[in-house]
N, C-alpha and C positions, 0 to 999 in steps of 0.2 A: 183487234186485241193487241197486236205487236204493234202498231202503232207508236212513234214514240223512246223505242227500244233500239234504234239502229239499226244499222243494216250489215251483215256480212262482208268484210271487203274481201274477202278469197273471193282472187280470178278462175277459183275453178267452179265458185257459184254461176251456173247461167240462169238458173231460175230460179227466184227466191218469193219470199211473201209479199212485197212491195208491188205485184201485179196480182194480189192475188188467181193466182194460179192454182189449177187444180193437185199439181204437186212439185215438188222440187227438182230440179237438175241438178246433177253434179258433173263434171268434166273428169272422166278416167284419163282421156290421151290416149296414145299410142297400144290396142289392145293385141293379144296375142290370137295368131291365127289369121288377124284380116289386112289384105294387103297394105305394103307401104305406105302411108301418111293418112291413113285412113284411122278415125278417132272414137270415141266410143266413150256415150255416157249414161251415168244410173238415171231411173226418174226412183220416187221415195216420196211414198204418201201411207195416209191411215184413215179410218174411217172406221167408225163402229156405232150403233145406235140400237132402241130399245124392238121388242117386235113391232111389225107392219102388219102384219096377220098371223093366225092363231095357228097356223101347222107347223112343225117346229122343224122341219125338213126347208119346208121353201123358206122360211125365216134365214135359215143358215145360208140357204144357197141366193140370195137376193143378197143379206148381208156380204157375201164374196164377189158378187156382181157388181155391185153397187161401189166396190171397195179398189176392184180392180179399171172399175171406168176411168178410173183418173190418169193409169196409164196411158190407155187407148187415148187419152184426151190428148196428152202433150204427144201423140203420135209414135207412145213407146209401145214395145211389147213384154208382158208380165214376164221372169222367171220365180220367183221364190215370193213368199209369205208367211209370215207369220200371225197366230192366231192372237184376238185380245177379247176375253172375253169375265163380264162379271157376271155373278150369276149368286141367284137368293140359295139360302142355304136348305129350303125346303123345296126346291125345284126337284119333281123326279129324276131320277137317272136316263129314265127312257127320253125326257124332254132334252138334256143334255145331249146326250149319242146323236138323236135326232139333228139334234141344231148342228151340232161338227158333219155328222155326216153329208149335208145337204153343200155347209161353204167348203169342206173337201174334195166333195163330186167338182164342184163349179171350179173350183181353184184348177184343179186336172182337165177339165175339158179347157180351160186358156194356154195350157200347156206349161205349167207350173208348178214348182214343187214346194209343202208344206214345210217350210225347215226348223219350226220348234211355237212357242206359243207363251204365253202368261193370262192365268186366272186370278182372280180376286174373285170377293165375296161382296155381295152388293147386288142395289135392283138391277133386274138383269138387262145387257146391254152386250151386245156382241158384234164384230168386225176381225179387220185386218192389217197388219201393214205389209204392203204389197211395195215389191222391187222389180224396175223392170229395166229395160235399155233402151237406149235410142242414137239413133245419128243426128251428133250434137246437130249439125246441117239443115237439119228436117223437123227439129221440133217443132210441132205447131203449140207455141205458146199464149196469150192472152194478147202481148202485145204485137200481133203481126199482121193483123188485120189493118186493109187500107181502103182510103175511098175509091169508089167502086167496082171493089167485093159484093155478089154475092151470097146470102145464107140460107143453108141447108139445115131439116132438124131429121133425125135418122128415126126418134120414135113418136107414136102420137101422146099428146099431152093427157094428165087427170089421175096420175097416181096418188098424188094426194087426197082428192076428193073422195076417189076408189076407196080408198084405204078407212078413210073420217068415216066413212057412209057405214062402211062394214063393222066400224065399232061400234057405231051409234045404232047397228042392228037394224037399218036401215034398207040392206040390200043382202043375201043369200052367200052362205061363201060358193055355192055355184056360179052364182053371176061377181065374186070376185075373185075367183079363180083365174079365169083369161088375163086379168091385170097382174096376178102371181106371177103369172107365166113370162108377160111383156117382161114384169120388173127383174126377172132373173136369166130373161138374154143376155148373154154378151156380147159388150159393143164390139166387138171383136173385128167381123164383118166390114164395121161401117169406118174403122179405123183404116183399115185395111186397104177400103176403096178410099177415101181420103188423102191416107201416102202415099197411093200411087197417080192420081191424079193432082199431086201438089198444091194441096191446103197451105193457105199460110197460118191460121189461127182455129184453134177450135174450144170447147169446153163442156164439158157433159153435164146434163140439165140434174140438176140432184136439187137440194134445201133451199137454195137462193130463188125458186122456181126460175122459170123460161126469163123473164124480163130482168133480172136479179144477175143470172149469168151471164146475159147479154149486155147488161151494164158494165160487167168485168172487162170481157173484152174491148169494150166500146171506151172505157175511162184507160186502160194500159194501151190502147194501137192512138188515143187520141182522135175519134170518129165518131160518129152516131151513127144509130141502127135505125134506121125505118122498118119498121115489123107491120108487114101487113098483117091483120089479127085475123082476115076470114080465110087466109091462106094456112094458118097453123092448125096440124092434123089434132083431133081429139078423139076419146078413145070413144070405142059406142055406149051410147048412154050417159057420159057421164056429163054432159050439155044439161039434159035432165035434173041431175042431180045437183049441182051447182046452181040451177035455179030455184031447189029449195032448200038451198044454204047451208049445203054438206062441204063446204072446203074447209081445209085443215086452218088452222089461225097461221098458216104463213101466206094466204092470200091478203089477209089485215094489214098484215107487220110489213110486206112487201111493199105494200103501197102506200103505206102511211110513212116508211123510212126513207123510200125513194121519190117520194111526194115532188121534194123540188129537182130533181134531174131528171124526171121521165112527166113525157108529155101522152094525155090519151084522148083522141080525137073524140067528138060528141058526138053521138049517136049509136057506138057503141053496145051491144047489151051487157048489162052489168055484170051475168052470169058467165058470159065469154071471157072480161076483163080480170075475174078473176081468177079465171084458171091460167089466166097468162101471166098472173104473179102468185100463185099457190106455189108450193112445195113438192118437189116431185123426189122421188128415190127412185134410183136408178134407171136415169131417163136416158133419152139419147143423147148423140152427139150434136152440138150446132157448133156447123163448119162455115168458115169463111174462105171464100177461096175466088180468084180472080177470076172474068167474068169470062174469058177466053178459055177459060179451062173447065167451065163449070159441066159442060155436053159431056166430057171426057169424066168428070166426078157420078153425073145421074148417069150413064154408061158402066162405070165401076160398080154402084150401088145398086142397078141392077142387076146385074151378072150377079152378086152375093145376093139376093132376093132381101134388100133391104130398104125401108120405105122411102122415096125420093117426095122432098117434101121441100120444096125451094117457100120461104117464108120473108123474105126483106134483104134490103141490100145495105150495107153502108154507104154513109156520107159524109160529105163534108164536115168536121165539125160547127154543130149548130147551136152551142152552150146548152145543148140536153143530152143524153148519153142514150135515150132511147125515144123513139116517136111512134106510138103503137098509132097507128092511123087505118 
């Protein structure tokens, strides 16, 4: 969409739309408190979208999740947010309270504080813009990934489909409950183990699904991904459901938009493929990180009891940005 429009030349943009990236850097400089020549800068992102399911408490707290991943992604960590939220003007009150209360729970357990908000009136759609920090040093950006890197993904894939299934009343909200659950972890954990094992690239699985993000990184670092597909974790059940045609229409759009950059070996089951380009909210992390250090990463992520899920490595560029094989 900014395509077109230019580009920032402030030297204090380090990360801008041009990669797209899961959110912005900005360069503060010299911060008060941290030792001499030691630097410090903002990440600045936003994120809001309509419900994923029907309880108006996990909606809000997925919404904050989902909102706040982007930090975790560039390797920052959240302080302050702001709420953004539309909302129909017959919506109960109780559904409202609900919805703030659940992305205010989740905003405080990242250790973050609410610092003000804007509503409108509209179908309803609710998120964040979330501020965080990071050591300019360490940002794990889009473009940092190199050949080879291997990749890690922190959660199992199928929120999407989870989600399609549940509207189309397909599947029980008991059985999409557990998916509620996944999508309003925070990557917190997996960020965590990441920056201390020296990630150079990472980005959290959200809208673009699993192959969509993986393209990001893979067109900004200039590489391609070999995505092994029987390696990528899937959540229980939702294999099933994909085989009878419950994924959200960003399995479609995924593949029909990335058609000529990503290659998908034959033989493949169809119903695997497309959970590899479906839509996910608030997925995990997929970290790229050098192959020497990768023991030291699935070490990290254990210790945080987080899923270690080694799925493809990059390559050479091969004029495809991803080779699901």
């Amino acid at each position: 969409m900014l395509r077109g429009l230019g580009s920032d030349p402030d030297e204090r943009l380090l990360v801008g739309p041009q990669t797209m990236d899961d959110a912005g850097v900005v360069l503060l400089g010299q911060a008060e408190g941290l030792p001499a020549g030691s630097r410090l800068a903002l990440v600045l992102t936003v994120d809001f979208f309509p419900p994923v399911v029907e309880d108006p408490w996990f909606y809000g707290s997925i919404a904050a999740a989902n909102s706040i991943s982007d930090v975790y992604a560039m390797g920052g960590r959240p302080i302050s947010a702001l709420t953004l939220a539309s909302l129909p003007k017959d919506l109960p009150q109780e559904w409202i309270s609900e919805i703030h209360r659940g992305g205010f729970a989740k905003v405080r357990e990242a250790g973050a504080s609410i610092a003000g908000g804007h509503t409108v009136q509209g179908q309803i759609q609710f998120g964040f813009s979330v501020t965080g920090v990071v050591d300019p040093e360490r940002v794990t950006a889009n473009s940092g990934a190199r050949a080879g890197d291997v990749v890690y993904l922190t959660k199992p894939l199928g929120m999407g489909t989870m989600t399609t299934a549940g509207k189309r009343g397909l599947i029980s909200w008991e059985m999409l409950k557990p998916a509620a659950e996944q999508m309003a972890t925070l990557n917190a954990k997996a960020a965590e183990a990441m920056v201390a094992a020296g990630a150079r690239a990472c980005t959290d699985v959200t809208g673009f699904g699993l192959v969509g993000h993986a393209r990001n990184i893979a067109s900004a670092s200039k590489v391609t991904l070999r995505l092994e597909a029987t390696k990528v974790p899937l959540f229980p059940d939702v294999i099933e459901l994909s085989r009878r045609g419950s994924n959200s229409g960003g399995a479609k759009r995924g593949r029909t938009t990335l058609a000529e950059e990503v290659t998908v070996a034959g033989g493949l089951e169809e119903a695997l493929v497309n959970l590899l380009f479906d839509a996910e909210t608030s997925g995990g992390l997929l970290i790229a990180i050098p192959r020497e250090r990768s023991a030291q990463l699935e070490r990290e992520l254990r210790f945080r009891n987080v899923l270690v899920a080694q799925v493809g490595e990059f390559i050479a560029w091969t004029g495809k940005t991803v080779e699901v094989v």
